[in-house]
C-alpha positions as CSV (number, residue, x, y, z in Angstrom):
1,X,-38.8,1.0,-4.4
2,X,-36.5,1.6,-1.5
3,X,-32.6,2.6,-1.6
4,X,-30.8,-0.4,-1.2
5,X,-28.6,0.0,2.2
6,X,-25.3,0.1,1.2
7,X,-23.0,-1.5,3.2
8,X,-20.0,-3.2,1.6
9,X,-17.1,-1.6,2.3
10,X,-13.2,-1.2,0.5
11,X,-11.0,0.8,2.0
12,X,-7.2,1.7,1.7
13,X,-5.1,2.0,5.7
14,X,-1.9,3.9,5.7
15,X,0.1,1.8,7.8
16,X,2.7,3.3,10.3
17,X,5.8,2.0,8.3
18,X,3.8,4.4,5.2
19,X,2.6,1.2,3.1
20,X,-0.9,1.1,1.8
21,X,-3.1,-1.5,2.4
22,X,-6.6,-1.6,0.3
23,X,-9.6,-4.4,1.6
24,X,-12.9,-5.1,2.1
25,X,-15.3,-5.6,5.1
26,X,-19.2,-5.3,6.4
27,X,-18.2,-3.4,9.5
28,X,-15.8,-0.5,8.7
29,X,-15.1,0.6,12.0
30,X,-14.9,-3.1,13.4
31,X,-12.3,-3.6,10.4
32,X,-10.3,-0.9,11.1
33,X,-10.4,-2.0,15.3
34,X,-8.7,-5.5,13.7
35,X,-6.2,-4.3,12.0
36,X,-5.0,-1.9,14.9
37,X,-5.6,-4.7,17.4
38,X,-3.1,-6.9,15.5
39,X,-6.3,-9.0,14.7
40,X,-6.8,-7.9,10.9
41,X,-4.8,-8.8,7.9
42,X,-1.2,-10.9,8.0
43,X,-0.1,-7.8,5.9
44,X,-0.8,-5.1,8.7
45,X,0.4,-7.2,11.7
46,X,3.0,-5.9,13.2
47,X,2.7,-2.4,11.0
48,X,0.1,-0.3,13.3
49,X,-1.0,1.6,14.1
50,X,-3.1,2.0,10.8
51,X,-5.0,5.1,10.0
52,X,-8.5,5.3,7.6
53,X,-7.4,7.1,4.7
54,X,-10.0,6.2,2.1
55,X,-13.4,4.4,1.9
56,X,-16.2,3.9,-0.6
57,X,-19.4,2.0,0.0
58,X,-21.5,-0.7,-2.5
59,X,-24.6,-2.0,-2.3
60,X,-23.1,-5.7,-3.3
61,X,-20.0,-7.8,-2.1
62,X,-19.2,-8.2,-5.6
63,X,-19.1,-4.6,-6.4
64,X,-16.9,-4.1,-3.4
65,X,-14.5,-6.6,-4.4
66,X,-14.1,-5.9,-8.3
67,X,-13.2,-2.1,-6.9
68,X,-11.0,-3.5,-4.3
69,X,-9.2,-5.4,-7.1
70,X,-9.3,-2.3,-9.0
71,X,-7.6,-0.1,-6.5
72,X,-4.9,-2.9,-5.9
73,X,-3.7,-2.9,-9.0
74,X,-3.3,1.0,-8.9
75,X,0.2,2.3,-8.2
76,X,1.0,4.0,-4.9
77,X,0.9,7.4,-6.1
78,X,-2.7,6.7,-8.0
79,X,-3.6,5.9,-4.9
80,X,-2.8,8.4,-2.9
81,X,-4.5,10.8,-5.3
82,X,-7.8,8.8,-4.9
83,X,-7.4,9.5,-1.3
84,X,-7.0,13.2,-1.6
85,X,-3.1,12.6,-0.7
86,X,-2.1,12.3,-4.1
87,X,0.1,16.0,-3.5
88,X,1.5,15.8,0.0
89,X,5.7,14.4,0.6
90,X,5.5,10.9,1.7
């Protein structure tokens, strides 16, 4: 049986006020072109540029989405650890 192709992305943006923003999306790089062209999210609008901090990658939409709920609920610091961050000044 072959791999599945994985391709179900969430990812957390820093934003260039410092906020975090954590979604989900088919097309990583396409997503992350959005959000800096003021074309992605309301919440990132107006707060670019954003920069790729963190992705992971699921073979469903549905396992994307319970992690993306997952990492939403995390606070900001949990977070940044998950992002390798989690020990730099902010």
């Amino acid at each position: 049986m072959d791999e599945k192709e994985k391709n179900n992305f969430i990812y957390i943006l820093q934003c260039a006020d410092g906020t975090l923003y954590t979604g989900w999306t088919t097309d990583l790089e396409s997503r992350v072109k959005a959000h800096n062209s003021g074309s992605g999210a309301k919440y990132t609008r107006g707060r670019g540029p954003v920069r790729l901090l963190y992705s992971e990658a699921f073979e469903t939409k549905g396992e994307a989405l319970k992690r993306e709920k997952q990492i939403q609920k995390m606070t900001r610091a949990r977070k940044l650890k998950l992002t390798g961050m989690g020990n730099e000044e902010h």
